[in-house]
C-alpha positions as CSV (number, residue, x, y, z in Angstrom):
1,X,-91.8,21.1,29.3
2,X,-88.5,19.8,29.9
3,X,-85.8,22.6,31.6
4,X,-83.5,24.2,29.3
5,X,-80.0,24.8,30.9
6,X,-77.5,27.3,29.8
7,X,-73.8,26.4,30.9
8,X,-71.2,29.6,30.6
9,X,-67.7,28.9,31.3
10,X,-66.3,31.1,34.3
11,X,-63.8,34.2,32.8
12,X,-60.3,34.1,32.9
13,X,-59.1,37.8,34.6
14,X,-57.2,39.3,32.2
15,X,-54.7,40.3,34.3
16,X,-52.6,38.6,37.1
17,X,-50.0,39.8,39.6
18,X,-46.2,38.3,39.4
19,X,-43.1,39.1,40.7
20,X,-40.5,41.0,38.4
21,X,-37.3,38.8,38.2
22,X,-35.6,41.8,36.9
23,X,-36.8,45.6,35.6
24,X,-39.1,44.9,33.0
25,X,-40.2,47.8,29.9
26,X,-43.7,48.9,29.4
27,X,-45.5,47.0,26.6
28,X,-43.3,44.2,26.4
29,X,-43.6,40.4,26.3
30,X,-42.1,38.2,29.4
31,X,-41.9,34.4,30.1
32,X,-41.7,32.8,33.2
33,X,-39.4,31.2,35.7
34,X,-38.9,30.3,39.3
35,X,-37.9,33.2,40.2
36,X,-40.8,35.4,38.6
37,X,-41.1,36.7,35.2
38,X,-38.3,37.9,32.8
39,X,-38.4,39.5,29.4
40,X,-38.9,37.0,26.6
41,X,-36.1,36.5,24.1
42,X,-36.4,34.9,20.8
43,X,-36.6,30.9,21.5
44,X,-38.3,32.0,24.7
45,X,-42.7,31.3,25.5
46,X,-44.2,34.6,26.2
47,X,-47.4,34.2,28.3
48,X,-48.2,37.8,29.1
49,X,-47.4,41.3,28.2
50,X,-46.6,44.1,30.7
51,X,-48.6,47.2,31.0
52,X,-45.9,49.4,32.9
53,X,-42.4,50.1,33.7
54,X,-41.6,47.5,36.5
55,X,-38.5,47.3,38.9
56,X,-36.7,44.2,39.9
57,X,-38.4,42.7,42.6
58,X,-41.5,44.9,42.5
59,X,-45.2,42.5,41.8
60,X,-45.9,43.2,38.0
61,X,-49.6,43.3,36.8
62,X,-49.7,41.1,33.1
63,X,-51.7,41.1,30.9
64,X,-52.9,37.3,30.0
65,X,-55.3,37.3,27.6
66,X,-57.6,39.9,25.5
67,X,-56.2,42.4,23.7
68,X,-53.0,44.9,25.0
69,X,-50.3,47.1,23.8
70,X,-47.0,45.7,22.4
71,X,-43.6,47.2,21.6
72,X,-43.0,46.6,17.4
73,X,-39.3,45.4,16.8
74,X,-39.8,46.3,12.9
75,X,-42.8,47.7,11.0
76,X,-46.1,46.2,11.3
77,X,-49.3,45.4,9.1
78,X,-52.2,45.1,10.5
79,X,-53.3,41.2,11.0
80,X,-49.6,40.2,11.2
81,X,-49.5,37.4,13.4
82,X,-46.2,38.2,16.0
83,X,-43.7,36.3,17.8
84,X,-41.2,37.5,20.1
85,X,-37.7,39.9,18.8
86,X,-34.9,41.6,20.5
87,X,-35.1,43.2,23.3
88,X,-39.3,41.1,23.9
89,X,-40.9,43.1,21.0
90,X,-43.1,42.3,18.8
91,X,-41.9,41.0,15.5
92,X,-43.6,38.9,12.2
93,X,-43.7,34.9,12.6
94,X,-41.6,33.0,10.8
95,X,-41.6,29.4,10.1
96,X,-40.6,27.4,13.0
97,X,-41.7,30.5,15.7
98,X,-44.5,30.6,17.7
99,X,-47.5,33.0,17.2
100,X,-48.1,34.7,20.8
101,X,-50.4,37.6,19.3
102,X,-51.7,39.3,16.6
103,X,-51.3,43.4,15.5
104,X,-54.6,44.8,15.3
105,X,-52.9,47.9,13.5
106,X,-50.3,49.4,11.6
107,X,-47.3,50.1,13.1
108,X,-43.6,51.3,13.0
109,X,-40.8,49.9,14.8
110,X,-40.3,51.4,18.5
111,X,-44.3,52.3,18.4
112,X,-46.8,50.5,20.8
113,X,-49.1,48.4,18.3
114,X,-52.4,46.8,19.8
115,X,-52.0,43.4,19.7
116,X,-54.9,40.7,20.3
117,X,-52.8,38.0,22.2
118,X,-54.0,34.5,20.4
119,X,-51.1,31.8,21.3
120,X,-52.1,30.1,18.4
121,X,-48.9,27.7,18.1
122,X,-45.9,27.1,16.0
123,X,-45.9,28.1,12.6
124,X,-45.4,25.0,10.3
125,X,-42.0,24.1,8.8
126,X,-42.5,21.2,6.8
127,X,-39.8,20.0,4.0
128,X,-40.3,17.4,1.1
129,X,-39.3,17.8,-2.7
130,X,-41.3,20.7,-3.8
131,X,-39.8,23.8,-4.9
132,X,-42.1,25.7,-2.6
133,X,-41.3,23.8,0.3
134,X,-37.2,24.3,-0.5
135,X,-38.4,28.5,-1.2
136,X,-39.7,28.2,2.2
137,X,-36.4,26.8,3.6
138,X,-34.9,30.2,1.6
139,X,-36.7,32.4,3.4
140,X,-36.1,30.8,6.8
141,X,-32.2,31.2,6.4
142,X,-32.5,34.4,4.6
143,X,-35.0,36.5,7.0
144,X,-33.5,34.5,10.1
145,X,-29.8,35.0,10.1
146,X,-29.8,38.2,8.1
147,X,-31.8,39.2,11.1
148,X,-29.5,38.2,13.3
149,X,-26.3,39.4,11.5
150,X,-27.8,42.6,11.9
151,X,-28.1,43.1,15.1
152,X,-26.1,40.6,16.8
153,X,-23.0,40.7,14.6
154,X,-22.5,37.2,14.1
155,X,-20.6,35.5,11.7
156,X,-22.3,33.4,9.2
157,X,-22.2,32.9,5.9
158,X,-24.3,35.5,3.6
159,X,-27.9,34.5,2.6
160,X,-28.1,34.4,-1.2
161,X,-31.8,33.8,-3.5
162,X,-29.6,31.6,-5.6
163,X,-28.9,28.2,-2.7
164,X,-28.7,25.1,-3.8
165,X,-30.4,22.9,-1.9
166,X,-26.4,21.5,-1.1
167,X,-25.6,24.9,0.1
168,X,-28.9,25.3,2.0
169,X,-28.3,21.8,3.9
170,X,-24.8,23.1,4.5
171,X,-25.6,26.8,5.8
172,X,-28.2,24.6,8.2
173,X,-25.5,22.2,9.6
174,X,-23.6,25.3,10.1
175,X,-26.4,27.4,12.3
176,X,-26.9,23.8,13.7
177,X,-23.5,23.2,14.9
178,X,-22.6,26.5,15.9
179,X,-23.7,27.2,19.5
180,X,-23.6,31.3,18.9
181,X,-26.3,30.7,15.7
182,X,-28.1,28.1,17.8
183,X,-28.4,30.8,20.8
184,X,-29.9,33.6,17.9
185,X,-32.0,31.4,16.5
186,X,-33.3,30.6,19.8
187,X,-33.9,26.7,20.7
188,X,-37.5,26.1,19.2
189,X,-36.4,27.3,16.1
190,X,-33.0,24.7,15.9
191,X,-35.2,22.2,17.1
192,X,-37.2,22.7,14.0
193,X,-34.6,23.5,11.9
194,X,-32.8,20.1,12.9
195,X,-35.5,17.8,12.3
196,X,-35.7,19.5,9.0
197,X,-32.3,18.7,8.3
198,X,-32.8,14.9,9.5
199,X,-36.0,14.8,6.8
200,X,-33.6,15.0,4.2
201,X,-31.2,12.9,5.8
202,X,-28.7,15.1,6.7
203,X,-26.4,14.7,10.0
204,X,-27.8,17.1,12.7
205,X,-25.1,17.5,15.4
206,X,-26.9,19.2,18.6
């Protein structure tokens, strides 16, 4: 009888230690750096989520993997796949983030959600000559910079449902070119939004 053998992969521990670059919340996302982990900012990669409140300096037990508690930034369904906010909480993808987790529950903004962390990439922003594809586009300017307007007070033009796709290409070049837009958006997100911009052969200016 020949032998049967049964290969299991070794586990990844859930949780690692790492140095706190700076006082970190409980329950929220961080990315990291030479100098040890930070809190994640829009544009930023989370890898792990913190369990505790942690001073500057002090080692920092993250979650990695598995499922964990997350901060929401606004109010959550359950099964809403979450990238990071303001202030590394938990907040619905858009096109052009990247999905770091997903809420297991309902919550409200401010409350701890469980969150099953996935990484599960960027979410696809992809442009061509259907309407959908330009409605998309809409709701990338209108969700993104409102967003942003709101809680960062910058200047930019007012999202309307009623662009043109002139005035869209223009409002782009605009968060493009503008270094305070491109630091709200985050990098990732201009990134996509630029080669966007260059599918429809538009000048990108980074």
């Amino acid at each position: 009888m020949d032998k049967i053998y049964t290969y299991r992969m070794g586990e990844v521990p859930p949780y690692k230690i790492f140095k706190a670059a700076q006082a970190l919340d409980e329950h929220c996302a961080v990315f990291l750096t030479a100098e040890g982990v930070l809190a994640a900012q829009e544009g930023t990669l989370p890898f792990a989520l913190t369990t505790e409140k942690i001073a500057a300096g002090e080692p920092a037990s993250l979650l990695l993997n598995g499922v964990g508690y997350w901060r929401a930034g606004e109010d959550l369904t359950a099964g809403d796949l979450l990238s990071v906010g303001l202030e590394a909480t938990a907040v619905k993808v858009i096109c052009g983030e990247y999905i770091f987790a997903r809420a297991l529950s309902a919550a409200r903004a401010g409350e701890f959600v469980p969150v099953l962390i996935v990484n599960a990439g960027y979410v696809p922003f992809d442009l061509d000559d259907d309407d959908d594809d330009w409605d998309t586009v809409k709701i990338f300017f209108g969700f993104n910079i409102s967003r942003h307007r709101r809680y960062r007070g910058i200047s930019v033009p007012n999202p309307r449902d009623d662009l043109t796709r002139e005035e869209i290409k223009a409002t782009g070049q605009y968060a493009v070119d503008n270094q305070l837009i491109k630091n709200a958006l985050g990098e990732v997100a201009t990134r996509v939004l630029g080669a966007a911009l260059k599918k429809k052969e538009t000048t990108v200016i980074f």
